[in-house]
N, C-alpha and C positions, 0 to 999 in steps of 0.2 A: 504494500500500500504506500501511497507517496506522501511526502509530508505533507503537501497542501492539502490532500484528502483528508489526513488527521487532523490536520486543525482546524478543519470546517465541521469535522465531527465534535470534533471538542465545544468551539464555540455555540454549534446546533443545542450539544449539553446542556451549555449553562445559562442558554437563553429558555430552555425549556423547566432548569430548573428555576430561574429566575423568577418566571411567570407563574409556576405552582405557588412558590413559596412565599410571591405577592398577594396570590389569590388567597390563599390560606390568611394572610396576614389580613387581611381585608376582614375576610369570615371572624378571624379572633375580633377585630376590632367591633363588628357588627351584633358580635355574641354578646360582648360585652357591654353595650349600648342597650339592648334589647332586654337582659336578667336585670331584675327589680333589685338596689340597693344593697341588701342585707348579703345577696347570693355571689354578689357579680365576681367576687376574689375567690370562689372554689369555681365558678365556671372560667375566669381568666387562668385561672392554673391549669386545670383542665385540658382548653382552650392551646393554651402556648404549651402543653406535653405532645399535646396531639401533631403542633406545627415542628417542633423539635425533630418527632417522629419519622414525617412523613418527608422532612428535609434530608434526616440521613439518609434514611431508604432512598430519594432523589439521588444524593452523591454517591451510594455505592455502586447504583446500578451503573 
């Protein structure tokens, strides 16, 4: 494979991890706007476990 092939995969990568990882950030932000007060700090934990999650899982693959 030739470099400039690989680095178009690579950057394909991290523009795709990018965009999950915004969207996700989006969703915590919207999570946390939407739980009533008292909740909203066990749903932001929550919330930002799941984004943590789903960001590794993005980089290893």
């Amino acid at each position: 494979m030739s470099e400039q092939s690989q680095t178009a995969r690579l950057l394909l990568r991290r523009r795709r991890v990018a965009i999950a990882v915004g969207c996700l950030c989006s969703a915590l932000a919207a999570s946390i706007l939407a739980v009533p007060v008292p909740y909203y700090a066990i749903v932001a934990v929550a919330a930002l476990i799941v984004v943590v999650i789903v960001g590794i899982v993005l980089l290893v693959r």
